[in-house]
LUMSETI-648665 format. One record per atom (N, C-alpha, C): residue number from 1; residue in three letters; atom name; x, y, z. Coordinates in pm, whole numbers, padded with zeros to 5 digits. Example, Ala and Ser with C-alpha at 12.3 -4.5 7.8 and 13.67 -1.06 7.14 Angstrom:
<pts>
@nr=1; rest=ala; atom=N; X=01319; Y=-00569; Z=00780
@nr=1; rest=ala; atom=CA; X=01230; Y=-00450; Z=00780
@nr=1; rest=ala; atom=C; X=01320; Y=-00330; Z=00780
@nr=2; rest=ser; atom=N; X=01285; Y=-00225; Z=00708
@nr=2; rest=ser; atom=CA; X=01367; Y=-00106; Z=00714
@nr=2; rest=ser; atom=C; X=01290; Y=00003; Z=00787
</pts>
This chain:
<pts>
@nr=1; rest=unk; atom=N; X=01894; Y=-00713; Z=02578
@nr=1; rest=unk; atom=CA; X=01926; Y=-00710; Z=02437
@nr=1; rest=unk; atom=C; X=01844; Y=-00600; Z=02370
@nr=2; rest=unk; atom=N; X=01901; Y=-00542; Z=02267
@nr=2; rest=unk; atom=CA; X=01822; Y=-00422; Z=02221
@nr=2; rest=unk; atom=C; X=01740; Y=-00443; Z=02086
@nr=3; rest=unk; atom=N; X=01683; Y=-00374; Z=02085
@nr=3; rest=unk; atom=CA; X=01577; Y=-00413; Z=01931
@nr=3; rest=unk; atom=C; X=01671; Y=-00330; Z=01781
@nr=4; rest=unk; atom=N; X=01638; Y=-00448; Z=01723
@nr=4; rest=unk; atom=CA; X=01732; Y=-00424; Z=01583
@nr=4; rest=unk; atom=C; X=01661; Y=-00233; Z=01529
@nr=5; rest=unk; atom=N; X=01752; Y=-00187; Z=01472
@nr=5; rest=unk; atom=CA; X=01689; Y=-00027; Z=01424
@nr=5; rest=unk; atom=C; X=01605; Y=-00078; Z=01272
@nr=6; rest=unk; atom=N; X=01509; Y=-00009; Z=01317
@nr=6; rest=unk; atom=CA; X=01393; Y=-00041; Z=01194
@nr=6; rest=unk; atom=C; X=01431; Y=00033; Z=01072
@nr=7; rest=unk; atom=N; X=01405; Y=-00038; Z=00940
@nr=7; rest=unk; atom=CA; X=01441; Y=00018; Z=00846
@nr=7; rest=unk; atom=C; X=01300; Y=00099; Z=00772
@nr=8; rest=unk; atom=N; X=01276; Y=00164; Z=00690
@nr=8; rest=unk; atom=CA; X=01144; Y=00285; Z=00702
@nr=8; rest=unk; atom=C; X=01170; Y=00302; Z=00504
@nr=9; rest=unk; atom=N; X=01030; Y=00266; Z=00491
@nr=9; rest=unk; atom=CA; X=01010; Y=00266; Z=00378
@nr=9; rest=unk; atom=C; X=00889; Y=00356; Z=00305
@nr=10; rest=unk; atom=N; X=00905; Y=00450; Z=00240
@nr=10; rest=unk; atom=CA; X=00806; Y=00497; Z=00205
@nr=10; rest=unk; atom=C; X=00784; Y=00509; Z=00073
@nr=11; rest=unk; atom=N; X=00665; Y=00486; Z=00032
@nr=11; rest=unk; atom=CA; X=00575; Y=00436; Z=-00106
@nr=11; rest=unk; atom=C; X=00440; Y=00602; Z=-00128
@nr=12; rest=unk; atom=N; X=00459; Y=00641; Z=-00235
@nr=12; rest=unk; atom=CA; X=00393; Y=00719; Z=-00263
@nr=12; rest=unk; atom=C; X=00312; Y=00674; Z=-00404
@nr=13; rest=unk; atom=N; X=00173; Y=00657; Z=-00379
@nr=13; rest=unk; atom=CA; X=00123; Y=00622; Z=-00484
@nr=13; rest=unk; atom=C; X=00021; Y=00726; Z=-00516
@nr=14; rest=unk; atom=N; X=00016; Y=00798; Z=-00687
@nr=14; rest=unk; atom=CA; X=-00002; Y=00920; Z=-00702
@nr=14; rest=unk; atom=C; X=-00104; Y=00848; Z=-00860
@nr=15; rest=unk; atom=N; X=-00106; Y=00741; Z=-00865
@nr=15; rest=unk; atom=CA; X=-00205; Y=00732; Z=-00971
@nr=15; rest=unk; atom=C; X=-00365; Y=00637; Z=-00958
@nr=16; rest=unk; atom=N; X=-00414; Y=00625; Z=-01025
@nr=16; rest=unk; atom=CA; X=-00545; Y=00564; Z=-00995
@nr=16; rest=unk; atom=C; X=-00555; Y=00432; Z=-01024
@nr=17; rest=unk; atom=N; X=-00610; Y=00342; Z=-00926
@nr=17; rest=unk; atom=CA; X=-00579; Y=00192; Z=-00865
@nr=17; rest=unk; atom=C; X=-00564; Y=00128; Z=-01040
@nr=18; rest=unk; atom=N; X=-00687; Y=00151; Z=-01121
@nr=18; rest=unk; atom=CA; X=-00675; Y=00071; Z=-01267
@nr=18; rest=unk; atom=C; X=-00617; Y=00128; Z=-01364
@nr=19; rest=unk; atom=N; X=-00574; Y=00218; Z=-01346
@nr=19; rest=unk; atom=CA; X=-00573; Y=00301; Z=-01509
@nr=19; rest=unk; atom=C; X=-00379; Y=00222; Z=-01529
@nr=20; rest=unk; atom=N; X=-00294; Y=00225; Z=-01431
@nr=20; rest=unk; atom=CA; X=-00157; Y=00145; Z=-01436
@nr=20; rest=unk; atom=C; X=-00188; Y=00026; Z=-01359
@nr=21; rest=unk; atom=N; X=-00058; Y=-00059; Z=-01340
@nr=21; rest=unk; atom=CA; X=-00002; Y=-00099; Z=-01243
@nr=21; rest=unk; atom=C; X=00084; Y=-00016; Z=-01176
@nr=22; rest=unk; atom=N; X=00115; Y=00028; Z=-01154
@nr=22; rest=unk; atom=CA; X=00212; Y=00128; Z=-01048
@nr=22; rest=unk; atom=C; X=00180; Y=00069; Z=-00906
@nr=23; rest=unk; atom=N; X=00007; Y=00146; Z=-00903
@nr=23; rest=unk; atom=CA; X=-00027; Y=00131; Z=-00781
@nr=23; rest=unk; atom=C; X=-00040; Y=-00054; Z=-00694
@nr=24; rest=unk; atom=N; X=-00069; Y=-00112; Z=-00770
@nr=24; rest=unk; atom=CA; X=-00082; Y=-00271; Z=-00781
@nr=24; rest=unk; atom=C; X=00097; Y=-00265; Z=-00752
@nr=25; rest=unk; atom=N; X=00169; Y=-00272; Z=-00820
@nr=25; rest=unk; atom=CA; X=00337; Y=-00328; Z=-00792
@nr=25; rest=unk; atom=C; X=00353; Y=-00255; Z=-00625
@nr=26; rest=unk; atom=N; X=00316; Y=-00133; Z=-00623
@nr=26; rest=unk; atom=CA; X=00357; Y=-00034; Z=-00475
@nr=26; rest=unk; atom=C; X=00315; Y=-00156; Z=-00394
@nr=27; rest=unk; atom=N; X=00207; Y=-00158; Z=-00371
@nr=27; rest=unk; atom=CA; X=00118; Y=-00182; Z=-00263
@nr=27; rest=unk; atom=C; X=00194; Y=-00382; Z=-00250
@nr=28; rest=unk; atom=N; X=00203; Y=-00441; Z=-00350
@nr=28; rest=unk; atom=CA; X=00230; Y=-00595; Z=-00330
@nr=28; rest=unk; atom=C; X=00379; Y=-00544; Z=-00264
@nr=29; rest=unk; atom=N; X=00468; Y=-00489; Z=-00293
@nr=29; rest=unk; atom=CA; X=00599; Y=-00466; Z=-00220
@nr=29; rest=unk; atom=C; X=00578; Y=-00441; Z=-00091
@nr=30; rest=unk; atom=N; X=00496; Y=-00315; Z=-00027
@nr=30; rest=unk; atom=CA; X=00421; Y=-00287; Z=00083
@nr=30; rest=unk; atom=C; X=00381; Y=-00432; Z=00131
@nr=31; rest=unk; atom=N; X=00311; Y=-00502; Z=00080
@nr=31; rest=unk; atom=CA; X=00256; Y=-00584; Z=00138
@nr=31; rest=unk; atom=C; X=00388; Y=-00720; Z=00216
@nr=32; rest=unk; atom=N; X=00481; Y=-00733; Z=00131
@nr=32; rest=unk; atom=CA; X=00563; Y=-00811; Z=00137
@nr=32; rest=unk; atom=C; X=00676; Y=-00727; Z=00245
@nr=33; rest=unk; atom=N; X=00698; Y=-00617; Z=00241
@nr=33; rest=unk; atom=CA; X=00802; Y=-00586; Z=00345
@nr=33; rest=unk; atom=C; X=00723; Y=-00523; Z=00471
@nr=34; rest=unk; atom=N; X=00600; Y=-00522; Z=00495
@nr=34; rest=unk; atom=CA; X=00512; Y=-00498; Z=00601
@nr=34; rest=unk; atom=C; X=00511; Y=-00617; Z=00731
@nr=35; rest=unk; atom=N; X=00541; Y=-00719; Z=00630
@nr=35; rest=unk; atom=CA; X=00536; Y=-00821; Z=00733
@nr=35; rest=unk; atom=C; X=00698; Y=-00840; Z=00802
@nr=36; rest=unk; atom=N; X=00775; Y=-00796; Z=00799
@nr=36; rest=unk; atom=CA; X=00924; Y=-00787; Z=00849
@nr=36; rest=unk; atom=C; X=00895; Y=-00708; Z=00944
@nr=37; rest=unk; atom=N; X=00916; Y=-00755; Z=01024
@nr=37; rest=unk; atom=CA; X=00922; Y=-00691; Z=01169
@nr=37; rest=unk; atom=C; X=01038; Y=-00562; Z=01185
@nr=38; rest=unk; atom=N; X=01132; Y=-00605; Z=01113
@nr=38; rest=unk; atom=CA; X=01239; Y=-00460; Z=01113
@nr=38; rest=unk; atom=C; X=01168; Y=-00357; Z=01031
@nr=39; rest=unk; atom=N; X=01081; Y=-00379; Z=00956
@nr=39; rest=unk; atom=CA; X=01040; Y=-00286; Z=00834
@nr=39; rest=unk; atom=C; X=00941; Y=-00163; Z=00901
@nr=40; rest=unk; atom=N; X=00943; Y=-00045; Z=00864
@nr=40; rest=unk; atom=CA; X=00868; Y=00048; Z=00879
@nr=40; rest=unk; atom=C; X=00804; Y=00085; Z=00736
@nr=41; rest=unk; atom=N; X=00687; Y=00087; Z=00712
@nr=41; rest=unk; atom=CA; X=00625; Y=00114; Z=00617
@nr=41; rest=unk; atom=C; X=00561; Y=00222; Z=00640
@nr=42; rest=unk; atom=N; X=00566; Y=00297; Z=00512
@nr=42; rest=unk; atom=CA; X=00428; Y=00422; Z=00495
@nr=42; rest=unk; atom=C; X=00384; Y=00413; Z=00377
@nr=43; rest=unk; atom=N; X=00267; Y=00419; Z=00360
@nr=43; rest=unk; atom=CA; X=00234; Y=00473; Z=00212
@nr=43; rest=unk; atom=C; X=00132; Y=00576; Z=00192
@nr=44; rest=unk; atom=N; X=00159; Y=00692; Z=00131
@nr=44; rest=unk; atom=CA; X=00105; Y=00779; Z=00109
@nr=44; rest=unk; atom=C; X=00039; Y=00769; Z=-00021
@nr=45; rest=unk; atom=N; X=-00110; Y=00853; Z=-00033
@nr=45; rest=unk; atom=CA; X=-00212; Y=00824; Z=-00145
@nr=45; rest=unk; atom=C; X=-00220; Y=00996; Z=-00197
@nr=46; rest=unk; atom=N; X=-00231; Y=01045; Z=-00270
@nr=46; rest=unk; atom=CA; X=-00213; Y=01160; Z=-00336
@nr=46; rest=unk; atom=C; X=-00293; Y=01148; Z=-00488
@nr=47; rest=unk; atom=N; X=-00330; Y=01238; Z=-00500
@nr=47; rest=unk; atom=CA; X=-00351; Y=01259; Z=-00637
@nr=47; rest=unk; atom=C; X=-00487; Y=01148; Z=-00652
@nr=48; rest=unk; atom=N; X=-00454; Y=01107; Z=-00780
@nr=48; rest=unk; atom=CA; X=-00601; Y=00999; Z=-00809
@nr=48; rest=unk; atom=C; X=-00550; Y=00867; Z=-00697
@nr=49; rest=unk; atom=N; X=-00456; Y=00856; Z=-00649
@nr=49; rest=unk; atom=CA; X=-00401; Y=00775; Z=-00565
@nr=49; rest=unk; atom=C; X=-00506; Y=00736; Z=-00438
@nr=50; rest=unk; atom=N; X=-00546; Y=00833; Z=-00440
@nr=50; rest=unk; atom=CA; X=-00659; Y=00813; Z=-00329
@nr=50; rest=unk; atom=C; X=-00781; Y=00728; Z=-00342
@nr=51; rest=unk; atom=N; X=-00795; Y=00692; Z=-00481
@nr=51; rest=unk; atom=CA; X=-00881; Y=00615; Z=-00539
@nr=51; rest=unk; atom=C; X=-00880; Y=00473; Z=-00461
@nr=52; rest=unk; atom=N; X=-00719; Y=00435; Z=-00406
@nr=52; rest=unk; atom=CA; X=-00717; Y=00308; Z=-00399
@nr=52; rest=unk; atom=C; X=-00795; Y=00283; Z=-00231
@nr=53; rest=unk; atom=N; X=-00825; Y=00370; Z=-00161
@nr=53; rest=unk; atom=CA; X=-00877; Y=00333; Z=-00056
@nr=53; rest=unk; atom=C; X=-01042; Y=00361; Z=-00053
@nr=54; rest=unk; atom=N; X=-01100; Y=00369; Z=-00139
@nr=54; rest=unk; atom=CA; X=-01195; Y=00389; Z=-00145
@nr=54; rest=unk; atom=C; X=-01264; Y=00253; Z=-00146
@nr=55; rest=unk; atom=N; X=-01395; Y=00231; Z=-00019
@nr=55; rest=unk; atom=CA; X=-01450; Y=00093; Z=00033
@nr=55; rest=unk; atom=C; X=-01502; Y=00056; Z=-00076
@nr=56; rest=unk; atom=N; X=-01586; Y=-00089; Z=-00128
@nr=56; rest=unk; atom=CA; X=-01661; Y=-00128; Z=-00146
@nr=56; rest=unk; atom=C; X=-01624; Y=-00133; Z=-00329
@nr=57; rest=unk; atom=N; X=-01535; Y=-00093; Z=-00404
@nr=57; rest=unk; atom=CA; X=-01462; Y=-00080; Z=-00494
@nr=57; rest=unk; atom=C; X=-01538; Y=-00226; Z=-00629
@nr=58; rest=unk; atom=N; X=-01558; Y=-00175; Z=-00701
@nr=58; rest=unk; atom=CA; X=-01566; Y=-00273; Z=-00775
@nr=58; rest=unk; atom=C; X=-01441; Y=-00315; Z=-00904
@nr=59; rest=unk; atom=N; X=-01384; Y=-00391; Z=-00879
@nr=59; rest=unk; atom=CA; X=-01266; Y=-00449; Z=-00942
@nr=59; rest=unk; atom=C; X=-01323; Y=-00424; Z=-01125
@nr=60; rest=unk; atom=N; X=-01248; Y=-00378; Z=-01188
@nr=60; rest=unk; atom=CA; X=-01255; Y=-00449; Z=-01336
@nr=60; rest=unk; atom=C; X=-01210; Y=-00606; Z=-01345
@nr=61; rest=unk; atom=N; X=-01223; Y=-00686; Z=-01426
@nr=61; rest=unk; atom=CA; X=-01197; Y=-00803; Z=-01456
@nr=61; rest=unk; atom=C; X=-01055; Y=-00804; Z=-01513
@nr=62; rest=unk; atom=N; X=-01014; Y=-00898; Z=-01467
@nr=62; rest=unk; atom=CA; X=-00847; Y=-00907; Z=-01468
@nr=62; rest=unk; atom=C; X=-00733; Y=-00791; Z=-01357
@nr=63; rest=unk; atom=N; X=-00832; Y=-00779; Z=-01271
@nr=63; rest=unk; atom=CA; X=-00737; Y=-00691; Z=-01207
@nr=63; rest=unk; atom=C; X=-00718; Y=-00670; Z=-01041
@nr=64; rest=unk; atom=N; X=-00632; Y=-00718; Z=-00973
@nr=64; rest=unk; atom=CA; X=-00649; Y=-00736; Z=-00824
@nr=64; rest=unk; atom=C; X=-00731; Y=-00592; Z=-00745
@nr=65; rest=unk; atom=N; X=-00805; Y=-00639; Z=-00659
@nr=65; rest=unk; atom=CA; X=-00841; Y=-00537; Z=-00588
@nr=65; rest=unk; atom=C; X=-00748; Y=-00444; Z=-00478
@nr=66; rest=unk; atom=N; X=-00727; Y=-00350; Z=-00506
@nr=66; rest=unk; atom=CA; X=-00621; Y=-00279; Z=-00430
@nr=66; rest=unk; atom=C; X=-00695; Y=-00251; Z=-00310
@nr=67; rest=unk; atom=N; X=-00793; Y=-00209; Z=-00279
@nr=67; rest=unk; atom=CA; X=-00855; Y=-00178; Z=-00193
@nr=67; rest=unk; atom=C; X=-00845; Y=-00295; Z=-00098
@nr=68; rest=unk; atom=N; X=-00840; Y=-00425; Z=-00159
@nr=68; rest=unk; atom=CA; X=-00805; Y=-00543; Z=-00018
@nr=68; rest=unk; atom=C; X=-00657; Y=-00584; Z=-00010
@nr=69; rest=unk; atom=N; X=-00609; Y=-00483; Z=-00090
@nr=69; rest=unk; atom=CA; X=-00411; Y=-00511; Z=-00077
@nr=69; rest=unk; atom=C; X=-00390; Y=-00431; Z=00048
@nr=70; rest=unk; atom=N; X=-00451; Y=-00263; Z=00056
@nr=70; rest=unk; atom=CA; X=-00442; Y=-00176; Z=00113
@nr=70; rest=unk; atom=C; X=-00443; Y=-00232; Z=00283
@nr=71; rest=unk; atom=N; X=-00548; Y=-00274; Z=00297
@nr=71; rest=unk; atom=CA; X=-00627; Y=-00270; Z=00455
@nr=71; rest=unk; atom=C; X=-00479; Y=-00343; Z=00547
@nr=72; rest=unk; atom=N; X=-00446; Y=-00478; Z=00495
@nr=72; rest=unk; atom=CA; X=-00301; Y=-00515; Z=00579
@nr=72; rest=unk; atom=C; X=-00216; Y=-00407; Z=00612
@nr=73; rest=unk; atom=N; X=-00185; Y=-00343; Z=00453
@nr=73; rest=unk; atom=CA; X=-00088; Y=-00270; Z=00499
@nr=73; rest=unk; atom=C; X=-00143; Y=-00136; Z=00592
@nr=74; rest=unk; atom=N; X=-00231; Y=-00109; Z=00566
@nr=74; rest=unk; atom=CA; X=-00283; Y=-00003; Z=00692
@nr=74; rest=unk; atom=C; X=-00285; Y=-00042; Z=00833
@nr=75; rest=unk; atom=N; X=-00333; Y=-00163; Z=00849
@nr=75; rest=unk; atom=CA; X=-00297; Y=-00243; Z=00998
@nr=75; rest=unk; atom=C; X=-00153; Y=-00276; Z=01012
@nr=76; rest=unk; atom=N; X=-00083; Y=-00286; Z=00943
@nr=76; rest=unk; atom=CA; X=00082; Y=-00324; Z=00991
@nr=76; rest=unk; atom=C; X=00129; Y=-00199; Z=00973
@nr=77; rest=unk; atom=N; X=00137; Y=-00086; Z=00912
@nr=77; rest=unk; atom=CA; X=00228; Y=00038; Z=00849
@nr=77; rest=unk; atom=C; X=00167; Y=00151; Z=00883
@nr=78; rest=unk; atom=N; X=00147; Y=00238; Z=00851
@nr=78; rest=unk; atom=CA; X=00099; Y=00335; Z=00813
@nr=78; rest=unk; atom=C; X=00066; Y=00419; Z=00643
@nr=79; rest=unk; atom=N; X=-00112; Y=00456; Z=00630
@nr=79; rest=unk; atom=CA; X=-00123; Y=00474; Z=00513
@nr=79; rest=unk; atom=C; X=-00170; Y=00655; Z=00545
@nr=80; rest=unk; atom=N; X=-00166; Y=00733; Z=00463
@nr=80; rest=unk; atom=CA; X=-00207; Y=00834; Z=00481
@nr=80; rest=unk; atom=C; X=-00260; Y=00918; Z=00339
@nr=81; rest=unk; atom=N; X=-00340; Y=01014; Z=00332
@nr=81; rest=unk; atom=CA; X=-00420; Y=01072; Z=00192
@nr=81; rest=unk; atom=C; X=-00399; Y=01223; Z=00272
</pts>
């Protein structure tokens, strides 16, 4: 039996983890179609985008840490800067 053709998704996030949500909505979608085994994920970091992988991050209040949204999807997908 053959393996279903993977579907390939790519997410470009080009702004800085707090200043929107952008990057917060990208990354929870990422996170949710990462786990589908048909799914191919990428997400590319650009611009202040790169902010979001930066370790040890201190969250503002009221606001998810992207930096621990990121790491799954880097182990299931592919992330690149």
């Amino acid at each position: 039996m053959t393996e279903p053709e993977k579907t390939s998704y790519l997410f470009i996030i080009n702004d800085s983890p707090y200043g929107s949500e952008r990057p917060y909505n990208a990354l929870r979608l990422a996170l949710n179609l990462v786990k589908r085994p048909e799914a191919l994920v990428r997400v590319y970091l650009i611009g202040d985008g790169v902010n979001c992988a930066i370790a040890g991050q201190k969250t503002p209040e009221g606001y998810y840490n992207v930096e621990r949204m990121l790491k799954p999807v880097a182990r299931r997908g592919e992330v690149a800067t």
